[in-house]
C-alpha positions, 0 to 999 in steps of 0.5 A: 615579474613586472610591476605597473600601475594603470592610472592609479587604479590597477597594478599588474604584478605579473603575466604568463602567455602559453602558445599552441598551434590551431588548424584553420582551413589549410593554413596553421594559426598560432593560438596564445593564451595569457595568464594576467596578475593584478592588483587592485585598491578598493575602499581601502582593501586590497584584492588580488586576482588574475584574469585570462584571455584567449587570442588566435591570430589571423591574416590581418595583423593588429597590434594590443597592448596587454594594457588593452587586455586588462582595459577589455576585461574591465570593460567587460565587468562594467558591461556585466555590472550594468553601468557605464564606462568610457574606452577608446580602444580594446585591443588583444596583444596579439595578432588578431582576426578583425571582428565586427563591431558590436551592435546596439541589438546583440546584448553581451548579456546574452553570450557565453564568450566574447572576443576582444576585437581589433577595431581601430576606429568605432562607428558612431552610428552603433555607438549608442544603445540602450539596454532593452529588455529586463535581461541583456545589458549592452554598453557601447562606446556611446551608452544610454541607461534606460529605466528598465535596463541601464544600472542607474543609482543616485545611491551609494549602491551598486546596481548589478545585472542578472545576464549574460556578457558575450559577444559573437564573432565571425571567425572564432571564439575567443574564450568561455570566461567572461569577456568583455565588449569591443565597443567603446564604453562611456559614462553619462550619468551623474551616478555610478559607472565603472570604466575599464581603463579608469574607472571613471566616476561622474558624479558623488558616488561611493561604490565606484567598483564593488561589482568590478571586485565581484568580476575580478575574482572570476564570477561571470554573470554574477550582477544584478541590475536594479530594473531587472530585480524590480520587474522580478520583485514584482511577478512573485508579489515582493514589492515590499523588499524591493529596497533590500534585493535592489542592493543585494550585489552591492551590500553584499559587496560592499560589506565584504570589502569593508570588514578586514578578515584575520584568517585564511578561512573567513576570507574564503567565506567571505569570497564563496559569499560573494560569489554566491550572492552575485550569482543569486542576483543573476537568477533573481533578474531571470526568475523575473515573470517565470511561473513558481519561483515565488518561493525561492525568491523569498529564500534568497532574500531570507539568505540575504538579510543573513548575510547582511548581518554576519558581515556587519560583525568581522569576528562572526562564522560565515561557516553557516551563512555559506550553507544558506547562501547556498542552498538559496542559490540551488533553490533559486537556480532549479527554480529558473531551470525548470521554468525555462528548461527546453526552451532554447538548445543552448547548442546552436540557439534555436528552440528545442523541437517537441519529441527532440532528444539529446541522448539516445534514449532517457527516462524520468524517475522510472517513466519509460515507454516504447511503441511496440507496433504501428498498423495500418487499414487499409479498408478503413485508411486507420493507423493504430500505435500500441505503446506499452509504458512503464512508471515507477511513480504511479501518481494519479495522472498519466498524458499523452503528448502526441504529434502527428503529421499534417495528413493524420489526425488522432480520433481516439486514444485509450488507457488499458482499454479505457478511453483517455480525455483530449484536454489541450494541444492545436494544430498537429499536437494532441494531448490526452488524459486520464486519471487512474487508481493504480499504485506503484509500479504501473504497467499500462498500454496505450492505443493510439487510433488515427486516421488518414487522408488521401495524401498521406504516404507514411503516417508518422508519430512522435509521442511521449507519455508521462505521469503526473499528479495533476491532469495533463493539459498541455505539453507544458504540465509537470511530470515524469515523461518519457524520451520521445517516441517516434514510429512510422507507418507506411499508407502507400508503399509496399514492404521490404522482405524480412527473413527471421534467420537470414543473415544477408538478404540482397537486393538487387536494384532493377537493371543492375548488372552483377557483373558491374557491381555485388550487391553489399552483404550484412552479417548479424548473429541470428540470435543473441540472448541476455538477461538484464544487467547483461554486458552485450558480447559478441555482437557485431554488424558486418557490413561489406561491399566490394565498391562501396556503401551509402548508408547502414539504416535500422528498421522503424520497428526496431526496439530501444531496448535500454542501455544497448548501445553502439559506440562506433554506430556511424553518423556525420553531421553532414547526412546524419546516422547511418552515413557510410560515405568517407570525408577528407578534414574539410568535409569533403566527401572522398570517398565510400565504405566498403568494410565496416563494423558496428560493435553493439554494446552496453549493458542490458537494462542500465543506462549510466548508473540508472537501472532501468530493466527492460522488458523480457521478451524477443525483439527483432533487430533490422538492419539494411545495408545500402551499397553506392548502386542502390543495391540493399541486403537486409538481416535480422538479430533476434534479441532476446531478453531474458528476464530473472525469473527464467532461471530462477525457480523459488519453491514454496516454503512449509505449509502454513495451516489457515482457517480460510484460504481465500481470506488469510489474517496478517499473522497468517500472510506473515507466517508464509511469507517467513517459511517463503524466506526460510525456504529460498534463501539463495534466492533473495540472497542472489543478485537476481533480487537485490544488487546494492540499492536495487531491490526487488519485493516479495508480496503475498496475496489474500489466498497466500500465494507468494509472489517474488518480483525480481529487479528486473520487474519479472515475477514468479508466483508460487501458490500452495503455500497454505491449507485448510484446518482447524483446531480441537476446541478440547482433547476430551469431551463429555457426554451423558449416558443414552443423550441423544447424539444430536445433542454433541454439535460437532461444531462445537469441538472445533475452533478455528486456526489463527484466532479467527472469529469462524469457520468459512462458509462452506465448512461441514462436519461429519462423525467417522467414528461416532461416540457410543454414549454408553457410559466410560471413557473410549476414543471418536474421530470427527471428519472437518470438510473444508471448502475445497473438499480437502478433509481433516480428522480429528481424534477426541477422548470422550467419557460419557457419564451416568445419568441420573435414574430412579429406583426400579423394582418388580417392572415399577420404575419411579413410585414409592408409597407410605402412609401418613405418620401420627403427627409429630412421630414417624408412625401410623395410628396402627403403630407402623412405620409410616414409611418403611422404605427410609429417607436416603435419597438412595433409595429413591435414585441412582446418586451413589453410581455418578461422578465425584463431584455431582450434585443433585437437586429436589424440585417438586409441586406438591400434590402436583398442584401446578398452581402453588409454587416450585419447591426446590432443595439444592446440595444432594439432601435427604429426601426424607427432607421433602417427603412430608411424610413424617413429623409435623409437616405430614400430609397425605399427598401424591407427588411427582419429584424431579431430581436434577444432577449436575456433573463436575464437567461441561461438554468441552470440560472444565465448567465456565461461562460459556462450558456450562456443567453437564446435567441430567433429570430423572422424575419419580413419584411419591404417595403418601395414604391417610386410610381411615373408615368411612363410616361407623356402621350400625345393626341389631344383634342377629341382622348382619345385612348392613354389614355384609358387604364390608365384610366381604369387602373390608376396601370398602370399610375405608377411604383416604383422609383426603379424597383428593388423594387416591389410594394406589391401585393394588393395596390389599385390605382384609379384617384382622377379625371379621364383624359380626351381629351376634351380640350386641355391643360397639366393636372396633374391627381393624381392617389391615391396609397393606400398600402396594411394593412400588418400585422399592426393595423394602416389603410391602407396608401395612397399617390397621384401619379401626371400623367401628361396628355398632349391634343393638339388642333386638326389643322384648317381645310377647306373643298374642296368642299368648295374651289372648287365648292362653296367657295367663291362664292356671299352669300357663305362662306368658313366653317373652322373647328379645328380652336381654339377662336380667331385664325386666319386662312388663305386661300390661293388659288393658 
């Protein structure tokens, strides 16, 4: 170990050089690789680091000190830090190639590496640059800070830059670390400027070497300059914190050289900080003008303002400042990439062509694509590619982005038959639109339709197509694309022949002698099958010749099928894939294959750790093998991907019974979906359906088919899975005796299955075993007719009551009769029973044969006189209670009584709101007769004419009280004792009523009807001849007739 010290500024404490030999061209070149120590002073910390070089030597043999090493690596943070310094010489300490001078127009700024040259004098022509853009910072021996590029402070601040330092060489690269410039560095401001030698200040300023602290702890790229964060400041609209993100590497800085740290793991913090910090200046300079960085760059200053205040307290935690650093540095960092990803191949600095990829085949977030054919018209000179797509992300967008050769244009695309909208692209680039209402994964085809002119050969088509949530308007728009597509279509050239099982297929070239030379031979299996997630076996590509061959080529229509692969697949950078030629280590061809195999490999459907399944099917893979004389075999592999679903046979689970099979309830699709599981549990179990994070789905559908979508994206259905049915609204129903049938609504016993509000449409019912309505309890069978025709039988128990009647008697149903009973008694004038039936309702109805529990009801007009109100008597009273026959409410009247019973059941059972309680009626009618005489009748003894036709007919002795009320048909009258006129006197004679039996048990009744017979005596009477010839006369009397015992009469003559 040794100790120097460089101008009183930097100390190297130690130095380790590594040796190792590099071939270049014929001659070997002897490659050291330094290891340096140093020691450094800064604002009274001490900072230790070590920084490594990288030298190859060449012919030309320069001699540099190791102090010029360490001068260059300072140099190189001075260029990084956008100031400027002084320094005559850069030279490495070893045997070098000389490089060119840097010039004012390559930026170190932009470089990855730099190599320290071996120039012994500067040209004063390039000397002098300037700083020219808000990105590159260039120092050269002679430099002028501009006000857009240079890093200028009056302040105590350090301005930083945000680029890149490398420096380019003709030989070779000296090293990817950071590297400093060979120009000689210089300052001529009055402000801060760091030198590599000395570190030189020209005028008062404090922060001599906060970004070279930065620089030394290994931190490439990691500065900000002043102008670069302005012009960043200004694109996102931060204006007002210009003052604090200016000085965002040297606060930074400068707060960490000046808090002293105690424990090991603050110091880390505290570098991690600075480092971070370095590098979110670095980004914030390129996020500069870059579209949709505004928020990051509010979260790096949010970071910043952090940091400023953890570092102010030298006992604070940086544990949580280092996580927001962080995260404001990703944030700030993926804002930059996208803004600028694809613009430059960082591989040989040229733009990234459109439809250029860097890998085989990739997808973004599940986008994938394929062009499953191209066709060609020749009538209509039309080309039309088909691509299937698939997106796990449907989003609302899908685009096109498509170029076409100069002799093609694209007319028209369409989106599952749907046409797409042009809405950007010139020249030979199309893009197309649409918006779609798909959900998850979406599965879609696109159709491109082109035409050609009249120089076109081959049609050809690069394409990517990708989802998005805003529309597409430009290749530029947002999403997740696709890999680039490529296909193309011959418009002029005849076809190659194509065997499906052929394993070599020649073709010999015109005029090619056999004897001079075989034509080449390809061996490929003519099948070879796989599922996805499948590791390819047993898949090789034979290719032979017995002089040599030129070229393997596949046939543009072969699938990329995903995650197959060939890792030994020929390819130089000379003639690209498919060469077949062999080189000596210059490059120079030697020679030719004549023996070669290509191993496919890979997993089907895997790409790395993304899964990716590719779609089921056969895909014809075609190779031709092209021999040195331009003779060609040609030979096919069928490739078959299996998908999951083919060996895989889910059953359906117990049948779930619905109300309706078109329109399941969620508890219903729950209820499949549950027996689906239980029923194919080795199914979801296995591998096929779920592999770590990998899961497959399980959907059921409105009409209950379930179906399985395997990882793989294949799916089974399985249908079946429900049937109709319907439920019995109640195990025992009720009925009256001889109720009409139609009277039971069949709809009515049954209820739908689930909860369902009703039946589906098309639902009908018929009797198989129809009830009997005889009165008792026996079994009937109602058949439920479903939509699809299937039928369901349902068995109840059923009783079927009595209902209520009336009295029968003698063929007389419904009519009683009595007679009105002497008010305030229960008999008539004549001394009878004025109702001889009685006044229980059971002798009237039927209500001792109903159910317990049955109650009836009196409901009458009396008179039938439909004018006055109802009268009603509830709780099975007497009818006695409403006959109004008897006792003070007696009158005559004739009226029809309905009796309303109401049973213990409703049709479904148990009485409620909506089951209301079975009932029937049954009507009778009740007369009730006041007889009396129609008149008194008058005669004279011996005249019996007034009164002969009463005694023949004693009915017309009398009438009812009420003539309104008419004496029943078949009531008999006769005299209890026949009137006569043989004597005068007033005679009561009786004529006895008797009523008909009506519908009663009971004998007739009868009562006595007094008539009142009136005979007066005749007048005494005298003949004339008794006067008048011998009346009067001796011995001769006077004869007087009609004269009543002891009468007297007198004669008087005169």
């Amino acid at each position: 170990m040794f100790f120097r010290r460089q101008k009183g500024q930097y100390c190297e404490t130690d130095r380790v050089t590594r040796y190792k030999l590099v071939k270049s061209g014929k001659h070997w070149l002897r490659a050291s690789t330094s290891l340096f120590g140093l020691f450094k002073v800064l604002r009274g910390g001490v900072d230790t680091t070590q920084v490594m070089t990288e030298v190859v030597e060449n012919q030309t043999n320069q001699t540099l000190t190791g102090l010029d090493i360490i001068r260059g690596i300072a140099a190189t943070g001075a260029v990084l830090g956008g100031a400027v310094a002084t320094q005559t010489k850069v030279f490495a300490n070893e045997a070098v190639a000389l490089e060119k001078t840097l010039d004012s127009s390559d930026a170190l700024a932009t470089h990855d590496t730099v190599v320290l040259g071996t120039t012994a004098k500067v040209d004063a022509e390039n000397s002098a640059s300037l700083s020219n853009s808000v990105s590159e910072s260039v120092s050269t021996s002679e430099s002028v800070s501009t006000s857009l590029s240079a890093s200028v402070s009056s302040s105590a601040s350090m301005s930083t830059s945000a680029s890149e330092s490398a420096s380019t060489s003709a030989s070779v690269s000296a090293s990817t670390s950071v590297s400093s410039s060979q120009s000689m560095l210089r300052s001529e401001d009055s402000s801060v400027a760091t030198s590599a030698a000395s570190i030189e200040t020209a005028g008062q300023s404090e922060s001599a070497s906060a970004e070279n602290q930065v620089v030394s702890q290994g931190l490439p790229n990691s500065n900000l300059s002043a102008p670069v964060l302005d012009s960043a400041k200004s694109a996102t609209g931060l204006i007002e914190k210009t003052s604090e993100l200016t000085s965002l590497a040297g606060v930074t800085a400068g707060a960490l050289s000046s808090v002293e740290v105690s424990t090991k793991k603050n110091e880390e913090d505290r570098k991690k900080i600075a480092k971070i910090s370095a590098e979110m200046g670095e980004y914030l300079a390129k996020a500069a003008d870059l579209p949709d960085t505004s928020a990051a760059i509010l979260k790096v200053e949010t970071a910043i303002t952090e940091i400023e205040s953890a570092l102010q307290n030298p006992t604070a935690d940086l544990g949580s400042v280092v996580k927001t650093a962080t995260s404001a540095r990703n944030s700030i960092v993926n804002a930059v990439l996208r803004a600028t990803s694809g613009q430059r191949d960082g591989r040989n600095g040229r733009a990234i062509e459109r439809g250029s990829s860097p890998r085989a085949s990739f997808s973004s977030h599940g986008t994938t694509a394929s062009i499953e054919s191209g066709r060609y018209d020749r009538n209509s000179n039309e080309v039309v590619w088909r691509i299937n797509m698939h997106a796990n992300n449907a989003l609302h967008h899908v685009g096109l982005i498509a170029d076409v050769d100069s002799n093609t244009t694209i007319n028209r695309v369409t989106f599952n038959g749907q046409p797409m909208e042009k809405r950007g692209g010139s020249g030979n680039e199309y893009v197309y639109d649409i918006r779609h209402d798909k959900q998850r994964n979406l599965e879609a085809t696109l159709e491109v339709y082109a035409t050609v002119n009249d120089k076109s050969a081959t049609a050809t088509l690069d394409a990517r197509v990708a989802t998005s949530s805003q529309p597409f308007t430009s290749a530029d728009t947002s999403g997740n694309y696709t890999s680039s597509m490529h296909n193309e279509v011959a418009t002029r050239v005849s076809h190659a022949p194509r065997m499906n099982r052929s394993i070599v297929v020649p073709n010999r070239a015109a005029g090619q002698s056999r004897a001079a030379s075989n034509p080449p031979t390809i061996t490929m299996p003519s099948d070879v099958t796989f599922y996805n997630d499948d590791a390819i076996t047993n898949f090789q590509i034979q290719l032979r010749d017995d002089r040599g061959m030129d070229r393997v080529s596949p046939s543009q229509s072969n699938a990329i099928i995903t995650g197959v692969t060939s890792p030994n697949y020929p390819a130089t950078s000379r003639r690209g894939p498919g060469d077949l030629w062999t080189y000596d280590y210059r490059g120079n061809r030697t020679g030719f294959q004549k023996s070669y195999n290509i191993d496919i490999t890979g997993t089907v459907g895997r790409t790395g750790t993304a899964w990716e399944p590719y779609k089921p099917g056969t895909y014809p893979l075609e190779y031709t093998v092209t021999d040195i004389d331009g003779q060609t075999a040609t030979a096919t592999t069928n490739f078959h991907v299996k998908g999951f679903n083919e060996r895989q046979n889910p059953v359906s689970g117990a049948t779930v019974t619905v109300n309706d099979k078109a329109n399941l309830s969620q508890t219903e699709k729950d209820q499949v979906l549950a027996n689906f599981k239980a029923a194919n549990a080795s199914v979801i179990s296995s591998t096929d359906y779920k592999k770590g994070s990998e899961e497959g789905f399980i959907s059921v559908a409105n009409n209950g088919d379930v179906t399985i979508t395997y990882r793989d994206r294949t799916t089974d259905t399985v249908t079946n899975n429900v049937k109709y049915g319907v439920e019995k609204a109640t195990d025992t129903f009720y009925a009256v005796s001889n109720e009409s049938l139609s009277n039971i609504n069949p709809r009515s016993l049954v209820r739908p299955v689930g909860g369902a509000s009703d039946l589906p449409s098309g639902t009908t019912f018929s009797w198989k075993q129809a009830p009997t309505m005889e009165v008792g309890s026996r079994a009937a069978t109602l058949t439920v007719t479903h939509p699809d025709r299937t039928t369901t039988d349902l068995t109840y128990n059923y009783t079927v009551y009595p209902k209520i009647e009336t009295k029968t008697n003698n063929g007389e149903t419904g009519k009683f009769y009595a007679f009105k009973a002497v008010p305030g008694s229960d008999r008539t004038v004549g001394g009878s029973y004025a109702n001889n039936i009685g006044g229980f309702s059971n002798l009237y109805i039927n209500n001792d044969s109903l159910p317990s529990g049955t109650t009836f009801a009196y409901e009458y007009q009396l008179n039938d006189n439909r004018t006055t109100p109802v009268r009603k008597q509830d709780g099975s009273p007497a009818f006695s209670s409403v006959w109004n026959t008897t006792a003070d409410s007696a009158t005559t009247h004739s009226t029809t009584y309905t009796v309303k019973a109401t049973y213990p059941k409703g049709r479904l059972g148990d009485v409620t709101t909506s089951n209301p309680a079975l009932t029937s009626t049954v009507t009778f009618n009740y007369t009730v007769v006041d007889p009396v005489a129609k008149q008194e009748y008058v005669t004279t003894v011996g005249n019996t004419t007034p009164l002969n036709d009463i005694i023949s007919n004693p009915s017309n002795a009398v009438k009812n009280s009420d003539s309104s009320v008419a004496i029943p048909t078949g009531t008999d009258y006769t005299w209890v004792s026949a009137p006569d006129a043989s004597s005068p006197g007033i005679y009561k004679k009786e004529v006895k009523v008797t009523l008909p039996q009506g519908s009663t048990d009971k004998p007739r009744n009868a009562t006595n009807v007094p008539v009142t017979i009136k005979v007066r005596p005749n007048p005494p009477q005298i003949l004339d001849d008794q006067v008048t010839n011998t009346g009067g006369l001796p011995n001769k009397g006077i004869t007087v007739t009609n004269a009543l015992p002891g009468a007297s009469v007198t004669l008087t003559i005169g």
